[in-house]
C-alpha positions in Angstrom: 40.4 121.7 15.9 42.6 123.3 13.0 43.1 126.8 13.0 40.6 127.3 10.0 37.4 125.7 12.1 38.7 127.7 14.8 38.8 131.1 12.9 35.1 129.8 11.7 34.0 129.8 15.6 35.6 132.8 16.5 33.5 134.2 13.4 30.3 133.0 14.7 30.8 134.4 18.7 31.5 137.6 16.9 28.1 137.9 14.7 26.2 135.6 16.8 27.1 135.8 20.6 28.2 133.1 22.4 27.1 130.0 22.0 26.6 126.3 24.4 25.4 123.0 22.3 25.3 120.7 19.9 26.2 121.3 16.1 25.9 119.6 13.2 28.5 118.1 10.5 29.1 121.6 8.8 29.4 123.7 12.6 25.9 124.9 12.5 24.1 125.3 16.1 22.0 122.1 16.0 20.1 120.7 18.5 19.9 121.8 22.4 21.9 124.8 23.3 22.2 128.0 24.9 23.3 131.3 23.7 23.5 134.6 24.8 23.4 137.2 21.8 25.3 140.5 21.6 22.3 142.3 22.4 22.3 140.6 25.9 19.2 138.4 25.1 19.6 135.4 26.1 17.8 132.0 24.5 18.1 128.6 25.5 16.6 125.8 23.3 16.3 123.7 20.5 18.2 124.7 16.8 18.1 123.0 13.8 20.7 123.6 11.1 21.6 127.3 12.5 18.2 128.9 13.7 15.7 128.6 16.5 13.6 125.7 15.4 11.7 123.6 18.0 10.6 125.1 21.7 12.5 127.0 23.7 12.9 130.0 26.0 13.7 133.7 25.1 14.8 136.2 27.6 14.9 139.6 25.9 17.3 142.2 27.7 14.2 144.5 28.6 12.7 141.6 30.9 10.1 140.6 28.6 10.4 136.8 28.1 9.1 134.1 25.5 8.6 130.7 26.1 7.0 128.7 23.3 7.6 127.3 19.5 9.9 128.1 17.0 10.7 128.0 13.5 13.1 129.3 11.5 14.0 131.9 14.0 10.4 132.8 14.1 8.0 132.5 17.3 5.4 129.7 15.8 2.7 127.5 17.0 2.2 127.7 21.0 4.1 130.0 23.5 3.2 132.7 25.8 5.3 136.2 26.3 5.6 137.8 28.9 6.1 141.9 28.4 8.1 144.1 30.3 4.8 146.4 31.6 3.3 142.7 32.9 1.0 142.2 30.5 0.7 138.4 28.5 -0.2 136.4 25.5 -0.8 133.2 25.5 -1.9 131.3 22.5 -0.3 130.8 18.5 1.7 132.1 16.7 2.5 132.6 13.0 5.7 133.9 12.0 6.1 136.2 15.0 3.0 137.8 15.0 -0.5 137.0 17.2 -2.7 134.4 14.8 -5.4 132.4 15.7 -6.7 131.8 19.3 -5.1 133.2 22.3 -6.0 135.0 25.6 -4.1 138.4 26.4 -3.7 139.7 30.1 -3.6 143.7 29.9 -1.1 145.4 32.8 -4.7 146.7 34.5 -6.1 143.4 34.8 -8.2 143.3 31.6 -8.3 140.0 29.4 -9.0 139.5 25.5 -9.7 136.0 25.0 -10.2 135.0 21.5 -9.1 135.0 18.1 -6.2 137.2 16.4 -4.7 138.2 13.2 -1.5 139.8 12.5 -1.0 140.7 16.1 -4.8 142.4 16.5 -7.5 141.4 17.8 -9.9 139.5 14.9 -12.6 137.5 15.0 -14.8 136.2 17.6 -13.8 136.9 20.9 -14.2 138.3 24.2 -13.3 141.3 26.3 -14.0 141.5 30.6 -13.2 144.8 32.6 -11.4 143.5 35.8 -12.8 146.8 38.1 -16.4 146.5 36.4 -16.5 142.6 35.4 -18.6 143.5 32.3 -17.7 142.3 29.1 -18.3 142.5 25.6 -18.6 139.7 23.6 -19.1 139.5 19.7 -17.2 140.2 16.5 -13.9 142.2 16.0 -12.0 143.2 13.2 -8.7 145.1 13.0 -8.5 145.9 16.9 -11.7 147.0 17.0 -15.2 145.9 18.0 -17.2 145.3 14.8 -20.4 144.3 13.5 -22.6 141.8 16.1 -21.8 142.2 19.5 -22.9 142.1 22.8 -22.0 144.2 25.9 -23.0 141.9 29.3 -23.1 143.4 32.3 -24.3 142.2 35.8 -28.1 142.8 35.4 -28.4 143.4 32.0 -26.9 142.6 28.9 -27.0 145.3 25.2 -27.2 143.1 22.2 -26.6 145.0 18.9 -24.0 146.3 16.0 -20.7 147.8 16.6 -19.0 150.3 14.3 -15.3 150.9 15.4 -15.8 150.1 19.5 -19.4 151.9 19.8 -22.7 150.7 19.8 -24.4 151.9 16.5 -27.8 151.2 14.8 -30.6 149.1 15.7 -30.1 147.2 18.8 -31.8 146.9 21.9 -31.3 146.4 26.1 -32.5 142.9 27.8 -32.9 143.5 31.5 -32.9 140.2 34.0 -36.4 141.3 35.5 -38.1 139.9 32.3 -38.3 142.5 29.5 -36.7 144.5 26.6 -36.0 148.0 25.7 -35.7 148.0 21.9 -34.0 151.0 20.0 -31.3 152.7 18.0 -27.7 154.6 18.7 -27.4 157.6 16.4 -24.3 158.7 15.3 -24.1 162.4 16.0 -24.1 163.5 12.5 -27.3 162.1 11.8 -30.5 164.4 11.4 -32.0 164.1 14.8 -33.4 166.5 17.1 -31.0 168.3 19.3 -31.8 166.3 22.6 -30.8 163.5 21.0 -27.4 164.2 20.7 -24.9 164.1 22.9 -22.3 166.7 23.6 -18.9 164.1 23.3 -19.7 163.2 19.2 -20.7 159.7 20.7 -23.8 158.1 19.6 -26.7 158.6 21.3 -29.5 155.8 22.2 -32.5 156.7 21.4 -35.4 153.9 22.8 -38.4 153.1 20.9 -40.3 150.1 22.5 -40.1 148.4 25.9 -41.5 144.3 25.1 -41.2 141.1 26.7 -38.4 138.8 26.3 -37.7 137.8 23.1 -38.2 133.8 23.0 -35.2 131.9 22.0 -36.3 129.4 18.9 -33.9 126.5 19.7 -32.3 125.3 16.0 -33.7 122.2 14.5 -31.9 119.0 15.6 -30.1 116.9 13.1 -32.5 114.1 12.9 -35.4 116.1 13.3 -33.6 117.9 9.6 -33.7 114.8 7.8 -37.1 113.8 8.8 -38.2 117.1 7.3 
């Protein structure tokens, strides 16, 4: 090696840690390798003309650890992370941020499986409670529960709209003994009687009807459409 392409990879342990694996023709990292950063992370994979490119493993100095797709230095496509208060996401990735599907396990046991968007929560997806196994189930948008949902618990379910993680508007309770309670959470500014409201500013259900089970109309099937 001449004392210029040496100087060159004394350069590169200086800006870019130190470095074990293949190169290519102009003494890029290229290929398989491992290197360990000056930060003390540590990554061991797959490079392609200088950056992370391909899969590979990332072990961040805090604990937290990657293992997944890359490109262009940028977690992409599948992986899972695991974060340093236990929690982890597995699912895709675009350009180092949560996108598309993926299921996230929270440090108390709680698990979000569904769609994302620029690391949040958005989309269809849904949401079980480890120490009460209920769940909600519907629409979310920005981190929060929006628009159709549903909250299911073990004996009973609440089917309505969401505004920001609480239940608001028309909506209404189905109960597994055969019958409905039909009715409408208030927000607390509304103009209701006093009793209605409740003392914490969060909407207040206010039930109208009890009823039978609604019957499910089963959607028309495909051939039974064209013959139509």
């Amino acid at each position: 090696m001449s004392d210029e392409s040496s100087e060159e990879f004394e350069d590169d342990r200086n800006k870019l840690g130190e470095y074990d694996g293949g190169r290519n023709e102009i003494g890029e990292r290229h290929g398989f390798g491992k290197a360990l950063l000056p930060n003390g992370d540590i990554y061991q994979g797959t490079y392609e003309n200088g950056k992370r490119h391909g899969s590979g493993t990332y072990r961040f100095r805090n604990g937290a650890r990657y293992i997944g797709d890359y490109v262009q230095n940028k977690k992409h496509g599948q992986g899972t992370f695991y974060y340093p208060d236990g929690s982890k996401y597995e699912g895709t990735w675009v350009e180092d941020q949560r996108e598309g599907h993926g299921v996230y396990t929270y440090p108390n046991g709680d698990t979000y499986n569904g769609e994302w968007l620029q690391h949040m929560r958005h989309g269809q997806g849904t949401y079980l409670y480890k120490d009460t196994r209920a769940k909600y189930r519907g629409t979310w948008e920005n981190g929060n529960m929006n628009a159709f949902g549903e909250y299911i618990y073990a004996k009973h379910r609440y089917e309505g709209n969401f505004v920001k993680n609480c239940p608001q508007g028309l909506g209404k309770y189905v109960f597994d003994i055969g019958c409905e309670q039909h009715g409408e959470y208030l927000k607390p500014d509304q103009d209701q009687p006093e009793e209605t409201m409740p003392s914490d500013g969060v909407p207040k259900w206010s039930p109208e009807c009890i009823t039978s089970l609604t019957p499910v109309v089963p959607l028309p099937k495909e051939n039974e459409e064209g013959q139509q």
